[in-house]
PyMOL Python script that loads the backbone (N, CA, C, O; Angstrom):
from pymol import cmd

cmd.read_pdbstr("""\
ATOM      1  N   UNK A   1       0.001   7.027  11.175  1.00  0.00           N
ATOM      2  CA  UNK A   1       0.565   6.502   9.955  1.00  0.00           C
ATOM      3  C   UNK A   1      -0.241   7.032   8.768  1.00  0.00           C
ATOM      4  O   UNK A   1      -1.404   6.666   8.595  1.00  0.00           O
ATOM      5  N   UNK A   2       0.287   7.770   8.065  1.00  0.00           N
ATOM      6  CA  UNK A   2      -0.275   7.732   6.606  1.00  0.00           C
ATOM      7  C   UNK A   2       0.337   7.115   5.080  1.00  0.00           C
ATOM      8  O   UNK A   2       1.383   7.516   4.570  1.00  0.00           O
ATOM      9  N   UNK A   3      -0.308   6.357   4.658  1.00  0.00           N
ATOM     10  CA  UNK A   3       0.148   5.578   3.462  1.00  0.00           C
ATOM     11  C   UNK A   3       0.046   6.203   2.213  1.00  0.00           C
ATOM     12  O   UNK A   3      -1.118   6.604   2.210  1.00  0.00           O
ATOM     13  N   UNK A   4       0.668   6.599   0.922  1.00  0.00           N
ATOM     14  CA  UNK A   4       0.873   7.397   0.318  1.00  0.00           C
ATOM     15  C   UNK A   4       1.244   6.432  -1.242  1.00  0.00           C
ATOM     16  O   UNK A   4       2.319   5.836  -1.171  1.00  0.00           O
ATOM     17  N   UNK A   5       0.591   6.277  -2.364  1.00  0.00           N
ATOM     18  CA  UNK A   5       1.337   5.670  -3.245  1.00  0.00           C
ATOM     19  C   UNK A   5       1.274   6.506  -4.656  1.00  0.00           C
ATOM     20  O   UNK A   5       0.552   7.450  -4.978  1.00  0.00           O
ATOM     21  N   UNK A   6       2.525   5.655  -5.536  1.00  0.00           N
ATOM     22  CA  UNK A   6       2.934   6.618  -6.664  1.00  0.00           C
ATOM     23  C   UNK A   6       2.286   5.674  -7.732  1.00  0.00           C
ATOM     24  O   UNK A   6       2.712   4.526  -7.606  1.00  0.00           O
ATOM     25  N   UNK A   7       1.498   5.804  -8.616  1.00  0.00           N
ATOM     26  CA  UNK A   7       0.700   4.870  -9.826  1.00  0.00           C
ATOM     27  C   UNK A   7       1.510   5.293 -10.852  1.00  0.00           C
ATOM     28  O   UNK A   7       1.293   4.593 -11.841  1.00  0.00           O
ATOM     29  N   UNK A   8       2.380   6.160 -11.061  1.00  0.00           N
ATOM     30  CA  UNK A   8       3.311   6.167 -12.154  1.00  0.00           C
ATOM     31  C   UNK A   8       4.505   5.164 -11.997  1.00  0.00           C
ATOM     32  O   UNK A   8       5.143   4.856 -13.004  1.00  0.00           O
ATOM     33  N   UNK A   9       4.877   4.569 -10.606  1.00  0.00           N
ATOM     34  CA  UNK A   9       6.166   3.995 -10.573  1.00  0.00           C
ATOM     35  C   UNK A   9       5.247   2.224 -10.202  1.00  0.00           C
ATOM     36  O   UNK A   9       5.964   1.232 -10.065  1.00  0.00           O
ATOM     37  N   UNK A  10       3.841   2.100 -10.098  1.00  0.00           N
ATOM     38  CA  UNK A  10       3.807   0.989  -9.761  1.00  0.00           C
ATOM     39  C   UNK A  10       3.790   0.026 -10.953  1.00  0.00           C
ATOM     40  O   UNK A  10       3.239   0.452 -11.968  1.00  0.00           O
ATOM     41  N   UNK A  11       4.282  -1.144 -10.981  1.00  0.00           N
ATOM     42  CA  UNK A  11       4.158  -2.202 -12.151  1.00  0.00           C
ATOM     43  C   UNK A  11       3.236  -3.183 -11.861  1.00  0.00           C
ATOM     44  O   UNK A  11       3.604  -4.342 -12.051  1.00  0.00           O
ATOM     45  N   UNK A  12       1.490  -2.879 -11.208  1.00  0.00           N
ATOM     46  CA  UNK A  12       0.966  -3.684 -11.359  1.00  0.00           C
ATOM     47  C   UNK A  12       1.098  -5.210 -10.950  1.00  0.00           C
ATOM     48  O   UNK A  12       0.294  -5.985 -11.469  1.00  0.00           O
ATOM     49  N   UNK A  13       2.033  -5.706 -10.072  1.00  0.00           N
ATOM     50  CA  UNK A  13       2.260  -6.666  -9.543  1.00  0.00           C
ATOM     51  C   UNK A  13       1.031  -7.315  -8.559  1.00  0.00           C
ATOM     52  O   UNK A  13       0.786  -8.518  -8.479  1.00  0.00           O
ATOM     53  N   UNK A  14       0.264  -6.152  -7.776  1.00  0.00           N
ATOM     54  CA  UNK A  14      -0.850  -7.200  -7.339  1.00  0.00           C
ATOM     55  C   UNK A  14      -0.568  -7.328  -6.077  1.00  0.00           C
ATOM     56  O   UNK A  14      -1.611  -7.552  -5.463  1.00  0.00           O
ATOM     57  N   UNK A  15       0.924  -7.272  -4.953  1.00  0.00           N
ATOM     58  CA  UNK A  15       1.329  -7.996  -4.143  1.00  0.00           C
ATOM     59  C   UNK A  15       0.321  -6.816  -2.879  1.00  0.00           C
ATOM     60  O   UNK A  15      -0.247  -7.341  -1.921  1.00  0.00           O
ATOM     61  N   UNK A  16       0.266  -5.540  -3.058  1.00  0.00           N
ATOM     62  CA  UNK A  16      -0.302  -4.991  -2.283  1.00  0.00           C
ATOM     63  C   UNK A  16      -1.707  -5.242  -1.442  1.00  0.00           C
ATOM     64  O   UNK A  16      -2.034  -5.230  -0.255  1.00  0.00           O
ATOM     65  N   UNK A  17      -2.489  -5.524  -2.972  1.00  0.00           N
ATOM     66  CA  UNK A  17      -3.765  -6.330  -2.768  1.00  0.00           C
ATOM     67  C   UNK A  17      -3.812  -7.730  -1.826  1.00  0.00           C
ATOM     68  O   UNK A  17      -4.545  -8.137  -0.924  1.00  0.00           O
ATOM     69  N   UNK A  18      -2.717  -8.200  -2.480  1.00  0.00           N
ATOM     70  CA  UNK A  18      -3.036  -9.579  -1.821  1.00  0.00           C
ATOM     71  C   UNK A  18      -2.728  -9.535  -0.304  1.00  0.00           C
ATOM     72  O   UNK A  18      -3.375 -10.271   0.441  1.00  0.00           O
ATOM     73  N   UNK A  19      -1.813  -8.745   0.175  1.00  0.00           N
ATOM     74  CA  UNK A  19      -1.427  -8.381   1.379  1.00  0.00           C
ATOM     75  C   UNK A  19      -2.220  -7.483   2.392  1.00  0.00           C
ATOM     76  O   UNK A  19      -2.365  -7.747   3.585  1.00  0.00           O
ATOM     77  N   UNK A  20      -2.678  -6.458   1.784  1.00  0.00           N
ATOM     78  CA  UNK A  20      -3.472  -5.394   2.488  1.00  0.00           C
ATOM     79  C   UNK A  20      -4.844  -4.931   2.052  1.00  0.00           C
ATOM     80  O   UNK A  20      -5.134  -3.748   2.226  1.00  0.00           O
ATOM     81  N   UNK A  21      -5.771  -5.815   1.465  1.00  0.00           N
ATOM     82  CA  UNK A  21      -6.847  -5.513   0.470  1.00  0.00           C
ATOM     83  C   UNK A  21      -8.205  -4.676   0.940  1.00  0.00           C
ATOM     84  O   UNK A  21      -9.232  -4.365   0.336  1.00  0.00           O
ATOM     85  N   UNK A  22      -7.768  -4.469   2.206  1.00  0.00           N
ATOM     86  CA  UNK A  22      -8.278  -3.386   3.022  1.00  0.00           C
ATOM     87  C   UNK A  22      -8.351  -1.852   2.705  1.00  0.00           C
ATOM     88  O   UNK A  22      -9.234  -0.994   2.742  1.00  0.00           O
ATOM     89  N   UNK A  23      -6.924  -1.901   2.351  1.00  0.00           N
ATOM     90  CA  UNK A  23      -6.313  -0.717   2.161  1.00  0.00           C
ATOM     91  C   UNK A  23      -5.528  -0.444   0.686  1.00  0.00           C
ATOM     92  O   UNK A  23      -4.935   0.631   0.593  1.00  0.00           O
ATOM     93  N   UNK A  24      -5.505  -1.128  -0.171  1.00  0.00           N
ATOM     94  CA  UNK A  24      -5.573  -1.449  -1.560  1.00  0.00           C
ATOM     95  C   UNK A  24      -6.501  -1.947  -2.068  1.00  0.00           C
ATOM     96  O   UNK A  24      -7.447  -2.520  -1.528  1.00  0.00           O
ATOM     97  N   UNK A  25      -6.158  -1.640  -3.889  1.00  0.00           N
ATOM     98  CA  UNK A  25      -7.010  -2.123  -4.452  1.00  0.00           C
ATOM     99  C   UNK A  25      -5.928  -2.230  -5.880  1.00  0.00           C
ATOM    100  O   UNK A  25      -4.703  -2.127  -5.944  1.00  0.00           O
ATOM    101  N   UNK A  26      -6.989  -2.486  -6.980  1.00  0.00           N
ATOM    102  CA  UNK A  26      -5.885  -2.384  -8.008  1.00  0.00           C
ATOM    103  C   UNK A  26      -7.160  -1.830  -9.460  1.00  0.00           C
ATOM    104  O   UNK A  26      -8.248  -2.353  -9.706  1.00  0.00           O
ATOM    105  N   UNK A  27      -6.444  -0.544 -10.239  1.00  0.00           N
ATOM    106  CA  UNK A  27      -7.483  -0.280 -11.046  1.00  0.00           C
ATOM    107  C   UNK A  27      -7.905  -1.406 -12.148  1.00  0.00           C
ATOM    108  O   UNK A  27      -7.183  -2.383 -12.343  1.00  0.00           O
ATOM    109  N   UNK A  28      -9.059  -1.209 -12.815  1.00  0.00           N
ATOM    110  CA  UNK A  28      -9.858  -2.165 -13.788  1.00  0.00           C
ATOM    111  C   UNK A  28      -9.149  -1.701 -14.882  1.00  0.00           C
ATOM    112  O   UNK A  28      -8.692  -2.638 -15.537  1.00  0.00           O
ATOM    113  N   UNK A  29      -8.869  -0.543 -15.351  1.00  0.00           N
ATOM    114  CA  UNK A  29      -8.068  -0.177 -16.747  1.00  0.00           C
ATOM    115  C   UNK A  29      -6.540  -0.478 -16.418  1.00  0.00           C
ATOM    116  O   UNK A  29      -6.192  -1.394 -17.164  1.00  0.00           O
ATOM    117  N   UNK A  30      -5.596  -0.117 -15.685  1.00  0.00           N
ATOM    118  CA  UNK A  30      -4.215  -0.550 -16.243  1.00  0.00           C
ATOM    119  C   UNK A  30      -3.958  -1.731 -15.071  1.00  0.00           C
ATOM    120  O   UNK A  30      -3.034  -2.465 -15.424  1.00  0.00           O
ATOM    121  N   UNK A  31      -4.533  -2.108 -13.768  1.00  0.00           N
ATOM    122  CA  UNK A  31      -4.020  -2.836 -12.648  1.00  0.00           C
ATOM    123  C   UNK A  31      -3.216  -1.847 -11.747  1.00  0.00           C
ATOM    124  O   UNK A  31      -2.580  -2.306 -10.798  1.00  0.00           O
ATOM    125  N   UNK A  32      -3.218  -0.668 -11.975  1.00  0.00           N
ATOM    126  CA  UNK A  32      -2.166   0.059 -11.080  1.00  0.00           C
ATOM    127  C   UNK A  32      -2.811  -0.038  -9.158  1.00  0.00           C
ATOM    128  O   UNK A  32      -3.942  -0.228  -8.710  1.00  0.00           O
ATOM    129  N   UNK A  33      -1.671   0.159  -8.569  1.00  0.00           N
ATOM    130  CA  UNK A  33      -2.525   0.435  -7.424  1.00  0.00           C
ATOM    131  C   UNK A  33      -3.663   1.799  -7.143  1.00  0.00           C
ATOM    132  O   UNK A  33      -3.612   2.954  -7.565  1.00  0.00           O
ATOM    133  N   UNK A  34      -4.579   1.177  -6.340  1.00  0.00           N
ATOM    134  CA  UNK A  34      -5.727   2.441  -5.991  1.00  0.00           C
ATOM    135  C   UNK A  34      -5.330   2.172  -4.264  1.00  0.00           C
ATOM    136  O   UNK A  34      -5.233   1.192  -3.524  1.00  0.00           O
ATOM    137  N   UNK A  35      -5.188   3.539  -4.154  1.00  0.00           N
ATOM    138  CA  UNK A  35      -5.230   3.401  -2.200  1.00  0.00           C
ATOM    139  C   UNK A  35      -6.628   3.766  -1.896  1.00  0.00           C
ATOM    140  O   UNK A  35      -7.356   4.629  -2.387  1.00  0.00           O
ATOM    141  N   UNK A  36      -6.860   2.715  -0.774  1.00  0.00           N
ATOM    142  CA  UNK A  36      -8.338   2.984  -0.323  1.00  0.00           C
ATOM    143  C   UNK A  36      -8.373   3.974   0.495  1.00  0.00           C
ATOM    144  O   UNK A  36      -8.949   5.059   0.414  1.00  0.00           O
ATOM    145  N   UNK A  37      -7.429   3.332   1.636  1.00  0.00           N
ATOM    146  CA  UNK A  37      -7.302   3.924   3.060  1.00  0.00           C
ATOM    147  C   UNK A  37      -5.955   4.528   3.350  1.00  0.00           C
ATOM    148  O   UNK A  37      -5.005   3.853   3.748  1.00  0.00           O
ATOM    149  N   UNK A  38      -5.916   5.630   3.167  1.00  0.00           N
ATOM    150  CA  UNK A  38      -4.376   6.828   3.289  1.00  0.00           C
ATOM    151  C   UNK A  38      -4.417   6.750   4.592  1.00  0.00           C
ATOM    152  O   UNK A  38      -3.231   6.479   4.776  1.00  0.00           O
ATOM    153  N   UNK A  39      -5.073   6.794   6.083  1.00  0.00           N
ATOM    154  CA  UNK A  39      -4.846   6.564   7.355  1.00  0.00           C
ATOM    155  C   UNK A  39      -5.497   5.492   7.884  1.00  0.00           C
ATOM    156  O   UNK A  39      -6.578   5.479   8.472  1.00  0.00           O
ATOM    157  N   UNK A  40      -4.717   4.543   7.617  1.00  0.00           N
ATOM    158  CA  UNK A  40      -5.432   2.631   7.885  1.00  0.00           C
ATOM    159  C   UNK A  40      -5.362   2.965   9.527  1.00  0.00           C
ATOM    160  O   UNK A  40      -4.520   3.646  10.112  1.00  0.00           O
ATOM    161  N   UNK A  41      -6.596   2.218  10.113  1.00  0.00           N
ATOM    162  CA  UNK A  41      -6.693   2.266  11.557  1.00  0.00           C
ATOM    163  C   UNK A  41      -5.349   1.356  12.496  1.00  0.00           C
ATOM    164  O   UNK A  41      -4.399   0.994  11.803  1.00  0.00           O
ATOM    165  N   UNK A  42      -5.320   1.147  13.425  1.00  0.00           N
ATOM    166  CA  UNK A  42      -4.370   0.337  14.387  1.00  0.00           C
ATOM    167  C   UNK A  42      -4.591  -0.805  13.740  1.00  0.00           C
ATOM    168  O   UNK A  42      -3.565  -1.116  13.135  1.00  0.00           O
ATOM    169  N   UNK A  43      -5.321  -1.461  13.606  1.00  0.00           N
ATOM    170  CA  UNK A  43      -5.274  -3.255  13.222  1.00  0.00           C
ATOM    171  C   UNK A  43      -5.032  -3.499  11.626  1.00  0.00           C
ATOM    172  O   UNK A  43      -5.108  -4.597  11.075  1.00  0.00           O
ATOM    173  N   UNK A  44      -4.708  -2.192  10.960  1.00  0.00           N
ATOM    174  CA  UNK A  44      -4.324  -3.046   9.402  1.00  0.00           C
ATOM    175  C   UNK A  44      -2.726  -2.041   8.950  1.00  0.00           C
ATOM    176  O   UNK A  44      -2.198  -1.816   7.861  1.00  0.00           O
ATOM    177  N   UNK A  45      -2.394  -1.674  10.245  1.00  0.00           N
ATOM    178  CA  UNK A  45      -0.724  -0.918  10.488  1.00  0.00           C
ATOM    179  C   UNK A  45       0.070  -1.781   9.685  1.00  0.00           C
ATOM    180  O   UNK A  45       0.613  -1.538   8.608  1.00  0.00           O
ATOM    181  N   UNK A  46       0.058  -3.073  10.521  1.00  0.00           N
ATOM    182  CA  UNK A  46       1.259  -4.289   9.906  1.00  0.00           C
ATOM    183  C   UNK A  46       1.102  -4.615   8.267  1.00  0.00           C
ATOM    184  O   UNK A  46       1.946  -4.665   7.372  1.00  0.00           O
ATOM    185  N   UNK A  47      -0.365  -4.817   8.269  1.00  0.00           N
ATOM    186  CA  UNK A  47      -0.515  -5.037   6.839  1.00  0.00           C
ATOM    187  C   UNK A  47       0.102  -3.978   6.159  1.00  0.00           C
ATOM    188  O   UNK A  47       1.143  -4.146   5.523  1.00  0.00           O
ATOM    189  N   UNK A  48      -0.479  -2.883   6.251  1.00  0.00           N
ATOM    190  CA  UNK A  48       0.215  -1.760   5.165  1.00  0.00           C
ATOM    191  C   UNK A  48       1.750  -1.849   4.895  1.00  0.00           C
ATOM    192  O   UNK A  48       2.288  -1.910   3.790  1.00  0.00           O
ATOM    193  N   UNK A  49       2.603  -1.842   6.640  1.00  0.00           N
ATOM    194  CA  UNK A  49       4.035  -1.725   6.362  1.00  0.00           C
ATOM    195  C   UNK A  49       4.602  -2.969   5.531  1.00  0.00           C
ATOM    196  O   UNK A  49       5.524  -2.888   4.719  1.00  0.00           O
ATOM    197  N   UNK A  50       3.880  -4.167   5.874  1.00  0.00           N
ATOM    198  CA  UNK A  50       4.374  -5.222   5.207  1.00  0.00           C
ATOM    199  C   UNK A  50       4.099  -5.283   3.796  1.00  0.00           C
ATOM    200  O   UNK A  50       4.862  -6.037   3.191  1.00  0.00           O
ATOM    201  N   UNK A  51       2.971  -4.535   2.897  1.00  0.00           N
ATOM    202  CA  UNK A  51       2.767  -4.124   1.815  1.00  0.00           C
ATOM    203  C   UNK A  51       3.737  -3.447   1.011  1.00  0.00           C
ATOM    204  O   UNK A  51       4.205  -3.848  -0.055  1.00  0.00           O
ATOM    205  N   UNK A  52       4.062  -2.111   1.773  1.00  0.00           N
ATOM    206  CA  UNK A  52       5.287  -1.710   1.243  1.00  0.00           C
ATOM    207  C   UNK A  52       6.580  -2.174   1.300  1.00  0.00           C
ATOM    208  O   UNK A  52       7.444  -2.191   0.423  1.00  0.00           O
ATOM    209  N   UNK A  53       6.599  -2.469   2.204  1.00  0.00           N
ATOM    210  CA  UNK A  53       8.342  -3.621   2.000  1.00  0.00           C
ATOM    211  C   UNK A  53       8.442  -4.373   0.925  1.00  0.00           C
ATOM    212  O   UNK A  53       9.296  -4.214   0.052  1.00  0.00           O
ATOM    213  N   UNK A  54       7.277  -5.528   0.936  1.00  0.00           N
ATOM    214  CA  UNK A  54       6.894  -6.112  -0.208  1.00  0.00           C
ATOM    215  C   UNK A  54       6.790  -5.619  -1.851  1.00  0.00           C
ATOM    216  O   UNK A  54       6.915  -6.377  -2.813  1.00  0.00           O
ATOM    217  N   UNK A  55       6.565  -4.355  -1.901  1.00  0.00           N
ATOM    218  CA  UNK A  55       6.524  -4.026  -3.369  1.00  0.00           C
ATOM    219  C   UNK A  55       7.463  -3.752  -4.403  1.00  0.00           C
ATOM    220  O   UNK A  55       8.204  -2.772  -4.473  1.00  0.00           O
ATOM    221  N   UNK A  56       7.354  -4.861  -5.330  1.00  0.00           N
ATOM    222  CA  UNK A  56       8.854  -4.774  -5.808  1.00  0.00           C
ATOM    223  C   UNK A  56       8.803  -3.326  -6.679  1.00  0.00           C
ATOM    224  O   UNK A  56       9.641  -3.322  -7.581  1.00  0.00           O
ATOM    225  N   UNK A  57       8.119  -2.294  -6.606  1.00  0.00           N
ATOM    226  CA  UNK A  57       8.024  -1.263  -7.471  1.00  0.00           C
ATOM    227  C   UNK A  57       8.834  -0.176  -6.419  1.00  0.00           C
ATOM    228  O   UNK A  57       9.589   0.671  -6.894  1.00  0.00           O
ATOM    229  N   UNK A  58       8.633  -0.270  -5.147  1.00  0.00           N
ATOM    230  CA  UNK A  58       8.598   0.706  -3.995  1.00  0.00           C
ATOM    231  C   UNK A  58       7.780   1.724  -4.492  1.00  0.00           C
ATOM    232  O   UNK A  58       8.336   2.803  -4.696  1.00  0.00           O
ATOM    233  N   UNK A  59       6.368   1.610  -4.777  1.00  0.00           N
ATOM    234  CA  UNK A  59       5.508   2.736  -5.027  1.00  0.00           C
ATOM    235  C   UNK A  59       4.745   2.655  -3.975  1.00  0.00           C
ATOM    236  O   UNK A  59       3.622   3.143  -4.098  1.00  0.00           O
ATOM    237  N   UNK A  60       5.061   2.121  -2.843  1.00  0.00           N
ATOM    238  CA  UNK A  60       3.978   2.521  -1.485  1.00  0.00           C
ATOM    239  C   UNK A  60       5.089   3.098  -0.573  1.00  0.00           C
ATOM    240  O   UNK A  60       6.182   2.602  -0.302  1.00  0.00           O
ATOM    241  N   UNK A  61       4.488   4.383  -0.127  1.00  0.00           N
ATOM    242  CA  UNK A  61       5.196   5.126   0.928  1.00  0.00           C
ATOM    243  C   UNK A  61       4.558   5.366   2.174  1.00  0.00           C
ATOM    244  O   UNK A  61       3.486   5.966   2.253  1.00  0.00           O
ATOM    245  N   UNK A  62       5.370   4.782   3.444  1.00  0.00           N
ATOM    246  CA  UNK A  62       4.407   5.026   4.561  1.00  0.00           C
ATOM    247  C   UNK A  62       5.349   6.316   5.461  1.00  0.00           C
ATOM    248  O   UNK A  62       6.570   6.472   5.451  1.00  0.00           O
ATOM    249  N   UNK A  63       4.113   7.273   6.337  1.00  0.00           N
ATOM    250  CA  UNK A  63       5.008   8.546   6.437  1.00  0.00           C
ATOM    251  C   UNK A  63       4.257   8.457   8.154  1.00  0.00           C
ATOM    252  O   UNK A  63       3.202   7.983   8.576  1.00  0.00           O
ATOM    253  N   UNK A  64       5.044   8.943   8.592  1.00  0.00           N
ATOM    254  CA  UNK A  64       4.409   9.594  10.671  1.00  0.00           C
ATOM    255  C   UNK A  64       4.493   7.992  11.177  1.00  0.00           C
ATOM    256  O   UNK A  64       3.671   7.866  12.084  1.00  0.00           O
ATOM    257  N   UNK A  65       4.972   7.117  11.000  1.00  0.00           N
ATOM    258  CA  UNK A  65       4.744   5.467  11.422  1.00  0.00           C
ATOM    259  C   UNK A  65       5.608   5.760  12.944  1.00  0.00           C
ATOM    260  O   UNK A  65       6.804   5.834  12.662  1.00  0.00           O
ATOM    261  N   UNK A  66       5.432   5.908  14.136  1.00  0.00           N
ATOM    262  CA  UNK A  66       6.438   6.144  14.651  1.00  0.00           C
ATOM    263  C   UNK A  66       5.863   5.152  15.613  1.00  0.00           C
ATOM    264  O   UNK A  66       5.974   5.254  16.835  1.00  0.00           O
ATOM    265  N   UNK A  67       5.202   4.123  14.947  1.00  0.00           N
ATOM    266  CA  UNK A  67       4.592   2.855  15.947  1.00  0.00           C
ATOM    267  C   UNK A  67       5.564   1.888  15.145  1.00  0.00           C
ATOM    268  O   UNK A  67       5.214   0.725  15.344  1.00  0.00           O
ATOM    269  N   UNK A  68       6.416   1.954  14.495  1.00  0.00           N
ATOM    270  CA  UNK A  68       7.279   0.829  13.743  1.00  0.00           C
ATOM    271  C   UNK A  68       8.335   0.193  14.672  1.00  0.00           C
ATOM    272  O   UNK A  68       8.847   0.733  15.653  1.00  0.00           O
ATOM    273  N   UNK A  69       8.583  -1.101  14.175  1.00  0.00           N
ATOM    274  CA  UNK A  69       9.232  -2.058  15.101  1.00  0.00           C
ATOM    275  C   UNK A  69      10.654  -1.363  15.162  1.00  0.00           C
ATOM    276  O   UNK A  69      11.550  -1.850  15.852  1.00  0.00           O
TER     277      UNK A  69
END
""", "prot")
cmd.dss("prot")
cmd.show_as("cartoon", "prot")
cmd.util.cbc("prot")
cmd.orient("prot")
């Protein structure tokens, strides 16, 4: 799985963080998302996919997931 996000399309909502804070973050100047972890290990998979579902921006893209339900 690699996780992939766009900081031009995100609106700062936060929901990523609160969901996957492993593997997000959010910048100190605008709140945009910061990706920590572009290849999150086996145990924070769910978090990430459930991150991106969750974002009402759709600025998280997950790519090779071929462990998805």
């Amino acid at each position: 799985m690699r996780v992939s996000v766009d900081s031009d399309r995100c609106c700062s909502s936060g929901m990523c963080v609160w969901t996957a804070p492993d593997i997000f973050d959010q910048s100190e100047t605008d709140g945009t998302v910061v990706l920590l972890l572009p290849e999150p290990p086996a145990r924070l998979r769910d978090p990430a996919r459930k991150a991106a579902a969750d974002c009402p921006c759709r600025a998280i893209t997950i790519t090779g997931d071929e462990g998805a339900g």
